[in-house]
C-alpha positions, 0 to 999 in steps of 0.5 A: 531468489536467495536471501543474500538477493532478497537482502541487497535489493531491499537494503534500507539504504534504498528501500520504502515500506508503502503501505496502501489504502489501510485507512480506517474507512477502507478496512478500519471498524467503519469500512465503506467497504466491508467485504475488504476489511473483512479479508483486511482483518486477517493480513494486519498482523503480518502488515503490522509486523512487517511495518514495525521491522521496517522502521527498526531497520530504517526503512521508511514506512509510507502510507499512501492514502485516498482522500477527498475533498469535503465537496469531492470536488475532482475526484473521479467518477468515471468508474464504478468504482468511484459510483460506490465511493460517491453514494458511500456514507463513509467519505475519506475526508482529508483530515477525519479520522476516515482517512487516516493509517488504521490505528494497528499499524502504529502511525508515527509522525515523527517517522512515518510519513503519508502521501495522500491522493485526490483522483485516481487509482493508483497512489503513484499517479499524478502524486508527488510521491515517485518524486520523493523516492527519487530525492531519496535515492529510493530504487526499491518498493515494498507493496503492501495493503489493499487491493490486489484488485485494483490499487496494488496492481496499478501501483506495481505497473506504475513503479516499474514503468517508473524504473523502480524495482517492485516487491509484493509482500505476499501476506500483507495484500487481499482481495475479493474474493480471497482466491482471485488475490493468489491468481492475481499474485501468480499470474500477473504481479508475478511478471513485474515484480518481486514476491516475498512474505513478511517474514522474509523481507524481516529477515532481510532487513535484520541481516 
C-alpha cells in the first residue's frame, strides 16, 4: 500500500485509534498476566507515540476495556481462559484502578474515551461500541494492544464481518510467546486487514 492509500483509508475524518486491553491489571506493574505485560513492556512506546499522534490528528482514541462486576456476576467461565481470570488475585473491577488505561498512554477524559466489556473476548461483542463508530461516521479501525492470541484476532473478524475496514498496527500488538504474535500477523490477520507500523500510520495522519 502507498502512503497516499494508507493516508485516505485512515483519514481523521473517519478513523478510531482503539487500543485494547492496556489495562493496568493486564500489562501494568500488578498484571494477572505477567508473562503479557512482560512482552507489553516493550511495545508501549510505539502504542504511546502512535496514541498522542492519533490525538494531535483528531483521531479518537478508544480504549476498549475488560471489566467485571465485583461479584463477576455474568462474566463468562466457559474457557480456560476465564478459569485463569476467575482464580486470579487481580480482578479488573469496574471502577479500580485495575481497570483503567495503563498511565503511559496519557488517558484523557476530555478526549479520549472508553468502552468497557463485561463477557466475552472480543471488545466488539455484545458492547455498544460499533454502534458508536457507525454514529460517527467511522468506517476505519486502527487495532492496537493486547493480544494477538486471543482479543486482537476476534476484534479484527469482528469489525470486518461488521463492514469496517481494519488496520493492525503491527508494532503496538504482542503475544505469547513473542514469534507465534508474527505468524498470527502473517498469516491470518493478514488476510482480513491492513498491516502498517506506528510510524507509518503517523505519517499518515500528518499529511
Amino acid at each position: 500500500m502507498t502512503a497516499v492509500e494508507l493516508h485516505d483509508l485512515v483519514d481523521p475524518a473517519h478513523t478510531v485509534l482503539c487500543v485494547v486491553e492496556c489495562q493496568n491489571g493486564v500489562i501494568g506493574a500488578e498484571s494477572s498476566l505477567p508473562a503479557l505485560a512482560e512482552e507489553a513492556a516493550g511495545m508501549l512506546p510505539a502504542l504511546t507515540g502512535l496514541a498522542d499522534a492519533a490525538r494531535g490528528a483528531g483521531v479518537k482514541v478508544v480504549h476498549a476495556t475488560a471489566q467485571v462486576f465485583p461479584d463477576r456476576w455474568g462474566a463468562n467461565d466457559n474457557a480456560r481462559l476465564f478459569g485463569v481470570a476467575r482464580r486470579s488475585s487481580v480482578q479488573l473491577v469496574a471502577g479500580t484502578a485495575a481497570a483503567q488505561p495503563v498511565p503511559e498512554l496519557g488517558y484523557d477524559p476530555a478526549t479520549d474515551v472508553v468502552v468497557p466489556r463485561f463477557h466475552g473476548l472480543s471488545p466488539f461483542s455484545g458492547t455498544e461500541l460499533a454502534h458508536l463508530l457507525r454514529n460517527e461516521g467511522i468506517t476505519t479501525v486502527v487495532l492496537a494492544g493486547v493480544s494477538l492470541n486471543v482479543a486482537i484476532p476476534n476484534a479484527a473478524f469482528d469489525l470486518v464481518n461488521a463492514g469496517f475496514q481494519t488496520v493492525v498496527a503491527t508494532d503496538c500488538v504482542v503475544a505469547t510467546p513473542t514469534e507465534y504474535g508474527g505468524q498470527v500477523l502473517a498469516n491470518t490477520l493478514a488476510y482480513v486487514a491492513t498491516l502498517a507500523g506506528s510510524s507509518e500510520l503517523a505519517a499518515a495522519w500528518r499529511g
